[in-house]
N, C-alpha and C positions, 0 to 999 in steps of 0.2 A: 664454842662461844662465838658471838658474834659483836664486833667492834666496828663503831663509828665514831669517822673523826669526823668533826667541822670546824674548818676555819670560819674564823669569824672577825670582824672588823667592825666594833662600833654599835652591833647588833643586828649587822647584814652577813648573812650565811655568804661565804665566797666560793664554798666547795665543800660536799659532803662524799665522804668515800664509806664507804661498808665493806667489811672482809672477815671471814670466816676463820677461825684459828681452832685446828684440830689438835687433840692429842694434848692439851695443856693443862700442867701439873700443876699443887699449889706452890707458891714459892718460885717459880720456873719466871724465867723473860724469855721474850721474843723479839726479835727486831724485826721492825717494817719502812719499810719506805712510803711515802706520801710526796705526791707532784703538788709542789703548792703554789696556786696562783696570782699571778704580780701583785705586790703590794703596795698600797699608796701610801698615804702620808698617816693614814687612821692608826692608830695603836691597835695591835692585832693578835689574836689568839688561836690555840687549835686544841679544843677539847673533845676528849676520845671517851666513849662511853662502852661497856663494856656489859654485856646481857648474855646472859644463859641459856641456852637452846632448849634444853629439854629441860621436863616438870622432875622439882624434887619434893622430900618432905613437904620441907617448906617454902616453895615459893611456886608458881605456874610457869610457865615455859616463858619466855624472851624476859624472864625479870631483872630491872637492872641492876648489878652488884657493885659497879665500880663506876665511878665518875673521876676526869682527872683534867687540869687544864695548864697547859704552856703558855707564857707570853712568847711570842716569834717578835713583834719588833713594837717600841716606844710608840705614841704620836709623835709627828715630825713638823705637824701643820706649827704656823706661823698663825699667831691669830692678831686681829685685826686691831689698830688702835682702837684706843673706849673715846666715844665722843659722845657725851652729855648735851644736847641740845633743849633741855628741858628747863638749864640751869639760868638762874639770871649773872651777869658779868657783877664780879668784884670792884666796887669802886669804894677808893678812899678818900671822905670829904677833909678829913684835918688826923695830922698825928697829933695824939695826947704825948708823944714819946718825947718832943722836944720843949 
């Protein structure tokens, strides 16, 4: 099998890794390591794809079988006050209310 992760932040790839896992059974895990690089303030993800090396019945060789995705961390950004500059100013000529 051949597995690729990409981090991803926001819909910018930060880092693609590929690595070949020999020998695996159905039902079986494996653990991996991944160096994952700095992250900003983007809410951030790292989805591992999971393709088939060689042709079977049913499918051609690199077919993908598994798709799977981690959040790593929240957005953190601060966003910006909303200023309305299009709006005209509230003015009060008389209250009805007294």
């Amino acid at each position: 099998y051949t597995i690729t992760a990409d981090v991803r932040a926001e819909g910018e790839t930060l880092r693609s890794v590929q690595f070949k896992v020999e020998a695996l059974v159905a039902n079986s895990e494996r653990e991996v390591t991944i160096d994952l690089p700095e992250l900003d303030e983007r809410e951030a993800f790292v989805n591992f794809t999971v393709r088939k090396d060689s042709r079977t019945l049913y499918s051609e060789a690199n077919h993908e079988i598994a798709v799977y995705q981690f959040q790593l961390k929240d957005n953190t950004a601060t966003l910006p006050a909303l200023v309305n500059n299009n709006v005209q100013p509230l003015v009060l000529e008389e209250s009805r209310l007294e």
